[in-house]
C-alpha positions as CSV (number, residue, x, y, z in Angstrom):
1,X,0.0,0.0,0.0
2,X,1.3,3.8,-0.8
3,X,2.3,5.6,2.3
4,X,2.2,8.9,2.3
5,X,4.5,11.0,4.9
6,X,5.0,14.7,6.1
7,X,3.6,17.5,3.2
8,X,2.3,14.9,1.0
9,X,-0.7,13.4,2.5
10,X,-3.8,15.4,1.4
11,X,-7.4,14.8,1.7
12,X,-9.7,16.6,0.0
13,X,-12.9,17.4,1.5
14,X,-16.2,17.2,0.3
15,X,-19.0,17.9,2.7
16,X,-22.6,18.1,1.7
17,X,-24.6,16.5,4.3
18,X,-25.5,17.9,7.2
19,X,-25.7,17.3,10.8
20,X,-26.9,19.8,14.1
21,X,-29.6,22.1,13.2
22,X,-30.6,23.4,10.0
23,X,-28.6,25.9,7.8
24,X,-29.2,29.3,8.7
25,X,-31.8,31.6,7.0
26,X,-31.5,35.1,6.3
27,X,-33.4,36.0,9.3
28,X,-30.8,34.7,11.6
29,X,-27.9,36.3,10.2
30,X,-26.8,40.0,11.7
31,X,-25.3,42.2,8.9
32,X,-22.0,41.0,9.9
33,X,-22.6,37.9,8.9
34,X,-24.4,38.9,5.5
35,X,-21.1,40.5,4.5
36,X,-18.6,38.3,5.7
37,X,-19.6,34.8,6.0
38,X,-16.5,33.9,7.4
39,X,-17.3,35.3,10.6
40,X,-19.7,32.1,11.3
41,X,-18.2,29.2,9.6
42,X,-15.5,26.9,11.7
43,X,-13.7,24.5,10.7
44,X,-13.9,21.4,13.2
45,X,-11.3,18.7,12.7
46,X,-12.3,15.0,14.1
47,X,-9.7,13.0,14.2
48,X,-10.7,9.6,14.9
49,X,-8.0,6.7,13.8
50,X,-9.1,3.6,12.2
51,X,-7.3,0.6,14.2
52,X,-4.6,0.1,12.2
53,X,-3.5,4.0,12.0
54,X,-4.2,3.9,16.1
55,X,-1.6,1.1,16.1
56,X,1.4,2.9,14.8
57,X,0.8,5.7,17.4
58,X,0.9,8.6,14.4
59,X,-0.1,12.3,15.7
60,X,-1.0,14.9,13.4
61,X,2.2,17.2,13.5
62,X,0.9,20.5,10.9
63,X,-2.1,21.0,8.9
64,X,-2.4,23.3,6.3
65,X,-5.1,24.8,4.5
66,X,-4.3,25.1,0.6
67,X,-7.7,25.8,-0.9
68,X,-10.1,27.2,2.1
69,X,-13.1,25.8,0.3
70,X,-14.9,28.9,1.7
71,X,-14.2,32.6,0.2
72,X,-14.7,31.4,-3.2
73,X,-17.0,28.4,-2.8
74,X,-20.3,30.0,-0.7
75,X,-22.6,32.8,-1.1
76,X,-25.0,34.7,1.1
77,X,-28.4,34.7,-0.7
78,X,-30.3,38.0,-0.3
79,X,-33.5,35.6,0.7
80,X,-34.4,32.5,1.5
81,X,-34.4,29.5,-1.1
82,X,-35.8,26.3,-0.1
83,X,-35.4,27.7,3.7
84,X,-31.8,28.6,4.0
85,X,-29.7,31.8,2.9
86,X,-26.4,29.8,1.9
87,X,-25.8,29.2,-1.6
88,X,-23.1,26.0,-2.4
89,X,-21.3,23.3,-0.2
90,X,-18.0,24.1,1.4
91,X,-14.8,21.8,-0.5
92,X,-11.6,22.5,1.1
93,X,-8.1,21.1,0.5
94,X,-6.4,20.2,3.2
95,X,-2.7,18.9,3.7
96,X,-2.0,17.1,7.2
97,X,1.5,16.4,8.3
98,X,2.1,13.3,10.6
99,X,5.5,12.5,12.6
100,X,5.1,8.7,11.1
101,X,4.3,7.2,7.8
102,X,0.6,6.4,7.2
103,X,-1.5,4.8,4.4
104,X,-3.5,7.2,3.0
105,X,-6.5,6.0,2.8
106,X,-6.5,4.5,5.8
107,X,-5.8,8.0,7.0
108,X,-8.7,9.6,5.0
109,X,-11.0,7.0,7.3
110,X,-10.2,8.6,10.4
111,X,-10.6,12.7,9.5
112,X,-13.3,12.1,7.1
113,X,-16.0,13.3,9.6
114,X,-14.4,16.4,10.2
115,X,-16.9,19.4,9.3
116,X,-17.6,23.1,8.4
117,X,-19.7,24.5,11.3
118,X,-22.2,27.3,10.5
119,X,-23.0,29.2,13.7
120,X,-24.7,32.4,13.9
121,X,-24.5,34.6,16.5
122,X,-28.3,34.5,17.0
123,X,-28.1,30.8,17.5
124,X,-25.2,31.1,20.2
125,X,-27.4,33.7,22.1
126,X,-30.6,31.1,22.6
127,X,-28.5,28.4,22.7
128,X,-29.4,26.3,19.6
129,X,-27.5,23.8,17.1
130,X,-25.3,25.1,14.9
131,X,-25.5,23.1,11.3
132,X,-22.2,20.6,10.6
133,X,-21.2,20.5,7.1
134,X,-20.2,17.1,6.8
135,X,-19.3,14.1,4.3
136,X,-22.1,11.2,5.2
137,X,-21.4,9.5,2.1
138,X,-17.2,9.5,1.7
139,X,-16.8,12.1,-0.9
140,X,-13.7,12.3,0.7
141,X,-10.5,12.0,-1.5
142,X,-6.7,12.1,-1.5
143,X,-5.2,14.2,-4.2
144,X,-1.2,14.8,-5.0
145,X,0.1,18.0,-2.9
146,X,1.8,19.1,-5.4
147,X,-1.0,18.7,-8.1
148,X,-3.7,20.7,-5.6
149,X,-0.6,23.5,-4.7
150,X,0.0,24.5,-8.5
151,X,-4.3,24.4,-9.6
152,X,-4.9,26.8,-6.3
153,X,-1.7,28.7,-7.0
154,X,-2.2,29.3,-10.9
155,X,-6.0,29.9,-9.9
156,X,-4.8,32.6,-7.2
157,X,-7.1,30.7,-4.7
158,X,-3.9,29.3,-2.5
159,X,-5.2,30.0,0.9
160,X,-1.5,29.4,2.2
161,X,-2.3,29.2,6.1
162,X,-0.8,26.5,7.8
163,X,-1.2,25.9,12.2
164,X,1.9,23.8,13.6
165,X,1.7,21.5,16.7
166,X,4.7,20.7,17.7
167,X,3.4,17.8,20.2
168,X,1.4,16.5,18.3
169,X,-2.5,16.2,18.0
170,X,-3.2,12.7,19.5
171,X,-5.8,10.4,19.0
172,X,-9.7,12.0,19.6
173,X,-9.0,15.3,20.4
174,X,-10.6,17.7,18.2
175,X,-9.3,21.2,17.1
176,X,-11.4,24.2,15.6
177,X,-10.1,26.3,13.3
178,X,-11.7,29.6,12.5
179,X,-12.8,30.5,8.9
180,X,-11.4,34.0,9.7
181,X,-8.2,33.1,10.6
182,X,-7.8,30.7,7.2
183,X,-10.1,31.4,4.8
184,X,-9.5,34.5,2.3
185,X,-10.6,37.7,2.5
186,X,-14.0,37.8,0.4
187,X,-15.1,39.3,-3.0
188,X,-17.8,41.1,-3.2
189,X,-19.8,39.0,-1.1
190,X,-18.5,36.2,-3.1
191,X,-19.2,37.4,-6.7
192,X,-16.1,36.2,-7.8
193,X,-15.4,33.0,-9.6
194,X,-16.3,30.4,-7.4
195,X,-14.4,27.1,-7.4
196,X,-15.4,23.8,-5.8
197,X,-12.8,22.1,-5.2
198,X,-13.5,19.0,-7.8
199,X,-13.5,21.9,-10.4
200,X,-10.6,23.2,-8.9
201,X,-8.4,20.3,-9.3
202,X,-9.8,19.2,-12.3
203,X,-11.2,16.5,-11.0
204,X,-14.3,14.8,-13.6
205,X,-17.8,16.1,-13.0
206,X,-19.0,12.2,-12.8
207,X,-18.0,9.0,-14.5
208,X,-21.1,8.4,-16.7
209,X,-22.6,11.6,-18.1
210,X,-24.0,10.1,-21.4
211,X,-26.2,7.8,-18.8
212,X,-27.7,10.9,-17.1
213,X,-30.7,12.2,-17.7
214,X,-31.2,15.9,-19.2
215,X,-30.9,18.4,-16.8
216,X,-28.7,16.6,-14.4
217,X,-25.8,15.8,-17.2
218,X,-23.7,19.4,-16.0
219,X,-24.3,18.5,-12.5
220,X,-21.3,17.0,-9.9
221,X,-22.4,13.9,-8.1
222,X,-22.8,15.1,-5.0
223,X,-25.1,17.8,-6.6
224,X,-27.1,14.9,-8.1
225,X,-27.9,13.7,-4.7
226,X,-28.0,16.7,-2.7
227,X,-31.3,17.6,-5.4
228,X,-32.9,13.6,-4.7
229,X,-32.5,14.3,-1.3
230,X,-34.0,17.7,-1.4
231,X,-36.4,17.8,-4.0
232,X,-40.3,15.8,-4.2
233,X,-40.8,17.3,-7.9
234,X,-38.1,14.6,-9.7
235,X,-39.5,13.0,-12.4
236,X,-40.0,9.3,-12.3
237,X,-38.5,9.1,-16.1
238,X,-35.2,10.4,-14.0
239,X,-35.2,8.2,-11.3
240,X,-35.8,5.1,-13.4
241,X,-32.3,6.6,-15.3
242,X,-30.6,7.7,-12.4
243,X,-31.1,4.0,-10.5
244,X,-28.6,2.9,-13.2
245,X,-25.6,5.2,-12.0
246,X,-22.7,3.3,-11.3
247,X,-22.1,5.9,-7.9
248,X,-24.2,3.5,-5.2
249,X,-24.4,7.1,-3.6
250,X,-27.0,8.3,-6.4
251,X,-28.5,4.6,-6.6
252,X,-29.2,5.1,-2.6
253,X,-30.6,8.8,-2.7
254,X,-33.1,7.2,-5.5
255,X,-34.1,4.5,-3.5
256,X,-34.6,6.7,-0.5
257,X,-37.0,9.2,-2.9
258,X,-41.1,9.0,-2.2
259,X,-41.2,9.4,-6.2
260,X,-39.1,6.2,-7.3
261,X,-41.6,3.5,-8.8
262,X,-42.3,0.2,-7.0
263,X,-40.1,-2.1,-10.1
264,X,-37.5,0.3,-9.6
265,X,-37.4,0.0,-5.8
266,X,-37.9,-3.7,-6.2
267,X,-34.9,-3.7,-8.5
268,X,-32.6,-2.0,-5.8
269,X,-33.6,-3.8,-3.0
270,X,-31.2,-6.2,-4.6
271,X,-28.6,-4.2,-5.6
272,X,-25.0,-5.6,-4.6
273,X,-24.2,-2.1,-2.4
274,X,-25.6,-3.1,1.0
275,X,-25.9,1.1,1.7
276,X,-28.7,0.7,-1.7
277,X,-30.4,-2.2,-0.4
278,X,-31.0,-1.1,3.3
279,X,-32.6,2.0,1.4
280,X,-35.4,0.1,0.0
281,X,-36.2,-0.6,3.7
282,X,-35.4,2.8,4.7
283,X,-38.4,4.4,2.9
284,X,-40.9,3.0,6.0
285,X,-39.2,5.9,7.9
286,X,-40.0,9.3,8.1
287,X,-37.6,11.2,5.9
288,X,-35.7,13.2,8.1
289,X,-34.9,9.5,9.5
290,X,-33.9,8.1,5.9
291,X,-30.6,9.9,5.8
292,X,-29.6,9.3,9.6
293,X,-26.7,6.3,10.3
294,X,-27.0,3.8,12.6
295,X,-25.8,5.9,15.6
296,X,-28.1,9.2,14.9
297,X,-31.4,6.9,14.5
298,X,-30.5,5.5,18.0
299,X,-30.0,8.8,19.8
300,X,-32.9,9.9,17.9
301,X,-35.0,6.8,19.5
302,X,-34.0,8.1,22.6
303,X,-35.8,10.9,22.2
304,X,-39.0,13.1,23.0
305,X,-40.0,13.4,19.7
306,X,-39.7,10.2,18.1
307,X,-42.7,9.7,15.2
């Protein structure tokens, strides 16, 4: 297996689901905010080894922000759409530095869950849940430093903002990084050209664009499911197409969706991805519950307000 050691190991992060409360309307934001959205995003690392990077007793040694994934990546809407105020999913590029050699993807594993929090100062007054920008389905990926260096660089996007620990992060402890402190100074309210970070890199929209359906041929894939999840006006004609993508993330956001004909939800309840398959079942559940994991639906049982 590759290791990957010291400035070279690089996860890219993709986070589109979310977690907490819900993203923030207009409303909640104080003109602050509106202009700067910076000033209530955080970045919240969770660094949770898999067994086998636990094993060789590796601590996190630098991390370094190359592409923020912010400045250039979100917008404040001047109203609401679809109940929240932030337009696009924040993608940064991150490049961790351990003090021993790691596998990579091992590695991705155990940071994966790391998030962007939004928290509004309204929401830190009456003491509710911020929303956590996170990666529920492992859009995560490593990418060459020197590859994702020279695209943000020769895009003039570099963040450049690297946080040293000498000791070493160990195992489980979180760190929060503020978007002020590493994201650029914004544009216009972000008017400029925005990047996500698959753009940025270069990285292919999806794998099987001829087998899309119109309308969703330009979209990324975490796009495609971020609309399934989001929208009850998808035609069935696109969810019989989409339940043929090879990315069982798209196969499982169709078989989660009220609109998806019975043969079609028949046919995934065999698909070969377990994740697809346990969707079929998932659509007895209310839908909030549909896109919980294991853990979440149990802390959710132990609730007040359980359906």
């Amino acid at each position: 297996m590759q290791a990957i050691h010291e400035d070279h190991y690089l996860p890219q992060i993709n986070q589109k689901g979310g977690g907490g409360g819900p993203i923030p309307s207009i409303s909640e934001l104080n003109p602050e905010e509106i202009k700067d959205i910076r000033t209530l995003i955080s970045f919240n690392l969770d660094w949770d080894p898999t067994q086998e990077i636990y094993d060789t007793g590796a601590k996190i040694t630098a991390i370094e922000f190359i592409y923020d994934g912010v400045s250039q990546n979100l917008r404040v809407l001047s109203e609401d759409v679809d109940g929240c105020c932030i337009e696009g999913s924040p993608s940064p590029v991150i490049c961790y530095t351990l003090d021993k050699d790691v596998d990579p993807e091992e590695f991705k594993h155990s940071v994966w869950m790391s998030s962007m929090k939004y928290h509004p100062a309204s929401r830190k007054k009456s003491d509710e849940e911020p929303y956590f920008a996170e990666d529920h389905n492992g859009y995560t990926s490593v990418v060459d430093y020197e590859v994702a260096l020279s695209a943000c660089t020769d895009k003039q996007v570099y963040a450049n903002r690297r946080y040293e620990f000498p000791e070493g992060i160990p195992p489980y402890e979180g760190v929060k990084f503020l978007a002020t402190e590493f994201a650029n100074p914004l544009k216009g309210n972000n008017e400029s050209e925005r990047w996500n970070a698959d753009e940025l890199l270069g990285l292919s929209i999806n794998d099987e664009p001829s087998n899309l359906p119109s309308g969703w041929e330009n979209l990324w894939t975490v796009e495609i499911v971020d609309r399934l999840r989001n929208s009850d006006e998808v035609k069935t004609d696109d969810l019989r197409a989409l339940a043929s993508s090879e990315d069982w993330t798209v196969r499982q956001a169709v078989a989660w969706h009220d609109n998806t004909p019975d043969d079609v939800v028949k046919k995934l309840a065999d698909d070969d991805d377990s994740d697809v398959s346990q969707a079929t079942r998932d659509r007895r559940l209310p839908k909030t519950w549909r896109f919980m994991d294991q853990d979440e639906k149990i802390e959710a049982l132990k609730s007040d307000d359980v359906p």
